[in-house]
N, C-alpha and C positions, 0 to 999 in steps of 0.2 A: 142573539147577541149582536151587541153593537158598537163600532171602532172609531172614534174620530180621531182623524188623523189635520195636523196644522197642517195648511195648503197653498203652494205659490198661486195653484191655478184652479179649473174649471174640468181638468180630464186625470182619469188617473194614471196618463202618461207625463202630466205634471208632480215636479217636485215636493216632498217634503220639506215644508217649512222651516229653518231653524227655529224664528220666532215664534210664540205664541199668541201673548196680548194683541199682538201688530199683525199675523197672519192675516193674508186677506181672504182667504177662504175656508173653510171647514169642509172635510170633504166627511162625509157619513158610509159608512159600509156595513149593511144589513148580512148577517147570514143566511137569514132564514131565506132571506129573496135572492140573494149572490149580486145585490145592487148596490150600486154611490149614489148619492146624491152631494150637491157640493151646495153649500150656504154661504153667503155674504158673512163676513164678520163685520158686523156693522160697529163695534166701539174701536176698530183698527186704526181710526182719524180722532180719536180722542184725546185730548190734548194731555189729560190724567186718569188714569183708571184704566187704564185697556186691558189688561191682565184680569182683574178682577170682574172687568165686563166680560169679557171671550171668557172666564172658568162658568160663570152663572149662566151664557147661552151654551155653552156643553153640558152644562148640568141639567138644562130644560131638554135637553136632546134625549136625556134616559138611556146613554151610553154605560156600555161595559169597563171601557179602556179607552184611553186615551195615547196619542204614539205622537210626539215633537221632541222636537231637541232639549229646549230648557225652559222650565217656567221661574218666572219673578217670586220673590217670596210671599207676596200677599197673592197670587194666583195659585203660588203651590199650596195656601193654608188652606184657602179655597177647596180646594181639589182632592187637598188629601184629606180631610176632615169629612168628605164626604162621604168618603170609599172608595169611592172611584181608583180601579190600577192606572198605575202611570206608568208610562216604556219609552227610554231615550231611543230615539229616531232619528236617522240624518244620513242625507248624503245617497236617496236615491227614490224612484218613483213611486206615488199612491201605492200603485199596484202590486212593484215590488214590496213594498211596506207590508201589505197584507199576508201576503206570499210567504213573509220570514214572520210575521204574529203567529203563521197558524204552525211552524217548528216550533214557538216559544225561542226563540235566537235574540230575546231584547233583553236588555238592562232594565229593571224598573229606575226612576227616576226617585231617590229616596229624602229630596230634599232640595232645598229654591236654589236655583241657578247665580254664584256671586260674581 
């Protein structure tokens, strides 16, 4: 299984993102290997589309779940249309983030952020 979580930083002693589109990093968390990996969001400087860019490079990621605060509505059509679960997150680190996924203690996200 696999978690991406929207990312301030590069550790996962860094914060969850509120944003999504605009997150500057994706941090990736494998269970099988108990590892992060954290990626560049590279359409974060996009002057239109970032949302729908950041859903299509988590969709290439071949995630289970995904855990941010709020997605835009064309990123949550994105996303939800895929299958992909979505879990509102906020307001504390990677790590912790993982730590409360594996209770199930999240909100799914059931709809675009207005």
């Amino acid at each position: 299984m696999r978690i991406v979580l929207s990312s301030q930083g590069t550790s996962k002693s860094d914060l969850v993102d509120v944003r999504f589109g605009r997150c500057k990093y994706f941090a990736v968390y494998d269970y099988e290997t108990s590892s992060f990996e954290f990626l560049e969001n590279k359409g974060a400087e996009s002057n239109q589309g970032a949302g729908v860019a950041a859903a299509q490079a988590v969709l290439e990621l071949n995630a289970d779940a995904l855990l941010t605060e709020r997605l835009g509505p064309k990123a949550y059509r994105v996303l939800a249309e895929s299958g992909l679960k979505l879990y509102k997150c906020h307001g504390m680190s990677i790590e912790d983030a993982i730590k409360r996924f594996e209770s199930h203690s999240f909100d799914q996200i059931d709809g675009p952020y207005r």
